[in-house]
C-alpha positions as CSV (number, residue, x, y, z in Angstrom):
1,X,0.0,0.0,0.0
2,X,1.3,3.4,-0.6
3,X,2.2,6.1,2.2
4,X,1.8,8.8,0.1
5,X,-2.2,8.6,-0.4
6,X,-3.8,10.9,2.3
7,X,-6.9,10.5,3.6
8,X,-10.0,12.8,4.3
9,X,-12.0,10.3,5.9
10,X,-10.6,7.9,8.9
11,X,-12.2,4.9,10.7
12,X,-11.3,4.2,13.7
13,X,-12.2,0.0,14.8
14,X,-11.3,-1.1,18.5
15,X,-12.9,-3.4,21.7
16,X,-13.8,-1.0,24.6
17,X,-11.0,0.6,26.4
18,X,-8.2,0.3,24.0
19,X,-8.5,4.3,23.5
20,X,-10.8,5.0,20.3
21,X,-12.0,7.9,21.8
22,X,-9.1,9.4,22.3
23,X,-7.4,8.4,19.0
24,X,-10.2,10.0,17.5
25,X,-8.9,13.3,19.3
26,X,-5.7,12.6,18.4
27,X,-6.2,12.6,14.6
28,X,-9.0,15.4,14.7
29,X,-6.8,17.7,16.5
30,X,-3.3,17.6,14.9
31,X,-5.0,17.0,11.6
32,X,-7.4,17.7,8.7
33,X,-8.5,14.2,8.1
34,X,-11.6,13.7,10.3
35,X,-12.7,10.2,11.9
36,X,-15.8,8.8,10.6
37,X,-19.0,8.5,12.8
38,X,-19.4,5.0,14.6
39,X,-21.4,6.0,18.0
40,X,-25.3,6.3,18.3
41,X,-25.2,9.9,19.5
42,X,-23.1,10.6,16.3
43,X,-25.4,8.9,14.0
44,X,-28.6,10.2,14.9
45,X,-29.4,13.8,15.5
46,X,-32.3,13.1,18.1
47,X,-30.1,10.8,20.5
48,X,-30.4,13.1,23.4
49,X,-34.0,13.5,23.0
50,X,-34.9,9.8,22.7
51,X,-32.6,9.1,25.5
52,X,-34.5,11.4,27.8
53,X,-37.7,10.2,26.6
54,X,-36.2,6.5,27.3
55,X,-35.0,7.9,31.1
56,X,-39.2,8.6,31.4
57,X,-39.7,4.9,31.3
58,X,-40.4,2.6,34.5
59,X,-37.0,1.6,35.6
60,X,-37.8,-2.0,34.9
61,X,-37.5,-1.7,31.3
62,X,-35.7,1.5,30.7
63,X,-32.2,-0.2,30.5
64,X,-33.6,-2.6,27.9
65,X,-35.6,0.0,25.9
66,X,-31.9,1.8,25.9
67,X,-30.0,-0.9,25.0
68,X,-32.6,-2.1,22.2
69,X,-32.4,1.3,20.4
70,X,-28.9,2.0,20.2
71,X,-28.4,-1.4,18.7
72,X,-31.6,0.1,16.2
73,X,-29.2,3.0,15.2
74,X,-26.8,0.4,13.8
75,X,-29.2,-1.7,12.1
76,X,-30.9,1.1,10.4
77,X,-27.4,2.3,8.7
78,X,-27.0,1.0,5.3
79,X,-23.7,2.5,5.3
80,X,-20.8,0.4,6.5
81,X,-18.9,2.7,6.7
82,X,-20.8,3.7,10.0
83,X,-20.4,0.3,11.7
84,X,-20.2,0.8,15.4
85,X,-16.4,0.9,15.9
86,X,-16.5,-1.9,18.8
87,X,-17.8,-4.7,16.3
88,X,-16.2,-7.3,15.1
89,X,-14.8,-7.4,12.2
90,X,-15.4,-11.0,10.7
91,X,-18.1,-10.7,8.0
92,X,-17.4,-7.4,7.3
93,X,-16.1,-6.2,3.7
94,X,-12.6,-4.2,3.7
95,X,-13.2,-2.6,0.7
96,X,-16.2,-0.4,1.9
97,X,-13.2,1.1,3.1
98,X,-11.3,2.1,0.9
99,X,-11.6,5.9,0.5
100,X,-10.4,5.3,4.5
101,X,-7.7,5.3,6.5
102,X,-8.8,1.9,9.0
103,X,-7.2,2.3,12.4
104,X,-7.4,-0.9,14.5
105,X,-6.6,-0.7,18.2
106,X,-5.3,-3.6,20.2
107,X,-4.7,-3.7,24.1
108,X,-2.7,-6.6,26.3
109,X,-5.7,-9.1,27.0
110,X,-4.3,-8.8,30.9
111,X,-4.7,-4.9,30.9
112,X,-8.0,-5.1,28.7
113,X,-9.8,-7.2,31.3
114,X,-9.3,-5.2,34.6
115,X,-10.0,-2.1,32.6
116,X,-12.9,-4.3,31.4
117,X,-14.0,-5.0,35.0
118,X,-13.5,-1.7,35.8
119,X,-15.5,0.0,33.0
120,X,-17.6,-2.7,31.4
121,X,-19.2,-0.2,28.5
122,X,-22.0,-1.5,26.7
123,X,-22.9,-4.4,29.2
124,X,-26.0,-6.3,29.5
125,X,-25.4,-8.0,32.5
126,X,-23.9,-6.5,36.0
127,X,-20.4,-7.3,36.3
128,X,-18.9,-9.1,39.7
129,X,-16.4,-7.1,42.2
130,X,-14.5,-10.1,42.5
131,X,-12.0,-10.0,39.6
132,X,-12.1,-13.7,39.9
133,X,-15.7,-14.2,39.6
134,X,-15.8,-12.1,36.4
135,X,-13.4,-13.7,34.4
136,X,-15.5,-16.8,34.8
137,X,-18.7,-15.1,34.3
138,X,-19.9,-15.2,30.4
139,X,-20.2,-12.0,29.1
140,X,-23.5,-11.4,26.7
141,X,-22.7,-9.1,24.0
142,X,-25.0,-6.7,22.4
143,X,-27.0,-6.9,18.8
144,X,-23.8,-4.7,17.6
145,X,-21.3,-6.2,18.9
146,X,-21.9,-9.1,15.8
147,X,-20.4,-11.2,17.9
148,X,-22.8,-14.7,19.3
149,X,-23.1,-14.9,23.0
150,X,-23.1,-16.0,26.0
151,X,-19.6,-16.1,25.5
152,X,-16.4,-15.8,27.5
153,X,-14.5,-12.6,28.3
154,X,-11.7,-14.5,26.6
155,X,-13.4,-15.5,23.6
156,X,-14.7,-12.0,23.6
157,X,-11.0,-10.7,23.0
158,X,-9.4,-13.6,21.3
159,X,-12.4,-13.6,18.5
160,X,-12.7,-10.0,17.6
161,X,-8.8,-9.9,18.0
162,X,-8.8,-12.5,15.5
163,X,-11.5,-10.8,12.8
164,X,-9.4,-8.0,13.2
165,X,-6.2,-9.1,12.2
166,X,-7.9,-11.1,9.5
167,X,-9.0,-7.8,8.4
168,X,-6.2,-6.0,8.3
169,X,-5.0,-8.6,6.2
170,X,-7.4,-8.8,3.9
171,X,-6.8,-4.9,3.4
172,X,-2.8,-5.6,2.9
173,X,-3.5,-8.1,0.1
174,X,-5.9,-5.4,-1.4
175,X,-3.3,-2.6,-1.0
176,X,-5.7,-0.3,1.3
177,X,-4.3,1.3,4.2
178,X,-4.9,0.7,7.7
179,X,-2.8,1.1,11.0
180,X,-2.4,-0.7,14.2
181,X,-2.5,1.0,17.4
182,X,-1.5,-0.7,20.2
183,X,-3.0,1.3,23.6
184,X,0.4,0.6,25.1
185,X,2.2,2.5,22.3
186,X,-0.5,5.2,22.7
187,X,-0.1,5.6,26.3
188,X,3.7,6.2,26.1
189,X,4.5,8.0,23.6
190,X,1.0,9.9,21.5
191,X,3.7,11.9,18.9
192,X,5.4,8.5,17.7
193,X,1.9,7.0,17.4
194,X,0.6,10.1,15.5
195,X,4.0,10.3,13.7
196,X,3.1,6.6,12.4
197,X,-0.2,8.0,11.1
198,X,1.0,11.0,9.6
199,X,1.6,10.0,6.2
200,X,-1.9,8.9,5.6
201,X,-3.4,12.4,6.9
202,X,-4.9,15.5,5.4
203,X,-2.1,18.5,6.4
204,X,-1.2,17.1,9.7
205,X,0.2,19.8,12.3
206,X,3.6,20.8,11.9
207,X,3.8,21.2,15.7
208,X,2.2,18.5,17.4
209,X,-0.2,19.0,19.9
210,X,-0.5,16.0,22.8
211,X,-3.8,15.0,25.1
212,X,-2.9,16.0,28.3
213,X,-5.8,14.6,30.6
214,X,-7.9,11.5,29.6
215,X,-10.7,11.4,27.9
216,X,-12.3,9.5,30.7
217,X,-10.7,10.3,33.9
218,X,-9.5,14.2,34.4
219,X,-7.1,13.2,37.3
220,X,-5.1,11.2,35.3
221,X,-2.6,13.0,32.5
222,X,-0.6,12.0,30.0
223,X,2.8,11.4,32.0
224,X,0.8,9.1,34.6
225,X,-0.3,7.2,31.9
226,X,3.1,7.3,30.5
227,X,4.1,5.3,33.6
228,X,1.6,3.3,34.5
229,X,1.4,1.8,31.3
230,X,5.2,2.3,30.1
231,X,6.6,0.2,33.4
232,X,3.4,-2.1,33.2
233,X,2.4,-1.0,36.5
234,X,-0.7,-2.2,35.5
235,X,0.4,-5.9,36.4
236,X,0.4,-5.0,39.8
237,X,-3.4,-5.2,40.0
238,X,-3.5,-9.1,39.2
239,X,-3.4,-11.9,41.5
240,X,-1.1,-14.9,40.6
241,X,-4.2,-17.0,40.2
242,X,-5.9,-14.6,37.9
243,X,-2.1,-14.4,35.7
244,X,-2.7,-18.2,35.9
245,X,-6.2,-18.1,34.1
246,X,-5.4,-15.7,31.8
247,X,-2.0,-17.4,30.4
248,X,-4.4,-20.5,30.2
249,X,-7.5,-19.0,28.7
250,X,-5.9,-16.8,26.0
251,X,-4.3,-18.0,22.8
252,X,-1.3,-16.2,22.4
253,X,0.3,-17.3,19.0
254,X,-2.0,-14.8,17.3
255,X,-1.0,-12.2,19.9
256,X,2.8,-11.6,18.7
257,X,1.9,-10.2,15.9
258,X,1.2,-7.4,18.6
259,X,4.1,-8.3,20.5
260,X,1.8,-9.1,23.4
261,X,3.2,-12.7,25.4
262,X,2.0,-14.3,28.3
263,X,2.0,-13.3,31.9
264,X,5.3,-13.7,34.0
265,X,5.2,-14.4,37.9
266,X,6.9,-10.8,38.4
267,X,4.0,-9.2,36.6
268,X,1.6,-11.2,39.0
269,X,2.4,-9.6,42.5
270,X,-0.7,-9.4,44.6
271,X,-3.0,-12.0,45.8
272,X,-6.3,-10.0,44.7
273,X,-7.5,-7.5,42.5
274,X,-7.2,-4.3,42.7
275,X,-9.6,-1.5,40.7
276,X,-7.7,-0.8,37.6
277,X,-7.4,2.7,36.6
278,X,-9.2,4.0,33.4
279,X,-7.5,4.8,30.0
280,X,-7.2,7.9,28.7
C-alpha cells in the first residue's frame, strides 16, 4: 500500500478501552483528516432527546428499551462505513473502506480485562467485584457487537482480535491502508503513534499537539499514563491465580503479531485485584 495517499475520511475499529476515543482526538486535532462516525449519539441527531424520553420509562425496562435502540441506530445504517467501531470485524467487507484510513486498536488481554471489570461499557449483564468471579462469568454481547453470545471474556477478546487481524489482512493483500494502534504505544508515547499516522493524513500539524488529561478520567494526564502503562504497573493489580487463568485461557500465537506474550510471575504480585485505573 502506498504512504503517500492521504486520507480525508478515517475509521477508527477497536474493543472497549483500548483508547478510540481518544485516538479520535488525536487525529481530529493535529489533523485535517476527520474520523468517521461509529457512536449512536453521532449517527442520529435526536439521541439526546430519545434518550430522555427513554429515562421517562419505568425503571424496569428503561435499560432494555436503551440498549434495544442503540443497537436500532446500527441496524438502520446502510452505510458500512458507519459500523459501530467496537464490532467485530469477521463478515465485514474491507473494501467499503477504501476511500479510509482503518485504524485498528489492540490492548494486552491482561490490561483489557481489569479495565474491562473496571469499565464494562456496553454491558447487558452487571459485572462481579471479584476480579475472579468475572473472568469466569460469560459475558452477553450486544445486537452490535456481531459477535454470538453468552460467551467468555476470553473468547470476547481472542475472537474479535482475531477478525481483526484477519481484516487488516485482507486490506494488505488489497493494497488499502490501515494502521495498528496498540493502547500501550499510545499511552507512552501519543507523537510516535501520531508520527506513524501522519503520512496517511490531510495536512497534519507541523507542531504536534499531545492530550494532556484523559478522555475518561480528568485526574489522570498524560505522564501518569506514561508510567503506569510504560513500566506495566498495571500488572500490579493481578493476582497470581488470575495471571494463571489468563495465560491459560488466552491463545497467544495470534498475539505476537502485537508483541503481546503471556504473563510472568513478576507481573503477578498481589494476591487479589485491585480497581484498575481508566484509559485515557
Amino acid at each position: 500500500m502506498s504512504q503517500h495517499r492521504t486520507f480525508q475520511d478515517v475509521k477508527i475499529f477497536g474493543e472497549r478501552n483500548t483508547s478510540t476515543n481518544a485516538i479520535k482526538l488525536l487525529v481530529e486535532r493535529n489533523s485535517a483528516s476527520r474520523v468517521l462516525p461509529s457512536t449512536a449519539i453521532e449517527l442520529d441527531p435526536y439521541f439526546r432527546a430519545k434518550v430522555q424520553m427513554i429515562s421517562w420509562l419505568p425503571s424496569g425496562v428503561r435499560v432494555k428499551a436503551y440498549r434495544a435502540y442503540v443497537d436500532s441506530v446500527f441496524e438502520k445504517q446502510r452505510d458500512p462505513r458507519y459500523i459501530w467501531k467496537h464490532a467485530m470485524l469477521n463478515n465485514i467487507d474491507q473494501a467499503a473502506f477504501s476511500d479510509c484510513l482503518v485504524i485498528l486498536t489492540f490492548r494486552h488481554p491482561a490490561s483489557w480485562l481489569l479495565a474491562l471489570q473496571r469499565k464494562p461499557h456496553h454491558h447487558l449483564q452487571d459485572v462481579p467485584a471479584d476480579f475472579m468471579e468475572f473472568l469466569k462469568q460469560p459475558w452477553k454481547p450486544t445486537r452490535r457487537d456481531n459477535v454470538a453470545g453468552p460467551l467468555s471474556v476470553f473468547d470476547l477478546y481472542g475472537n474479535k482480535v482475531h477478525a481483526a487481524l484477519d481484516f487488516a489482512a485482507r486490506r494488505d493483500r488489497a493494497g488499502n491502508a490501515y494502521a495498528i494502534v496498540r493502547f500501550e504505544d499510545f499511552a507512552v508515547d501519543q507523537e510516535a503513534v501520531f508520527d506513524g499516522l501522519r503520512p496517511w493524513l490531510r495536512e497534519p500539524a507541523a507542531t504536534f499537539t499531545p492530550i494532556e488529561s484523559s478522555t475518561k478520567d480528568v485526574t489522570k494526564n498524560r505522564k501518569w499514563y506514561a508510567d503506569f502503562y510504560g513500566n506495566n504497573r498495571w500488572s500490579d493489580e493481578l493476582g497470581g491465580e488470575a495471571a494463571a487463568i489468563i495465560n491459560r485461557c488466552i491463545s497467544w500465537g495470534e498475539l505476537s503479531q502485537l508483541n503481546y506474550t503471556a504473563l510472568s510471575v513478576a507481573e503477578s504480585k498481589t494476591e487479589s485485584a485491585k480497581p484498575v485505573a481508566e484509559i485515557p
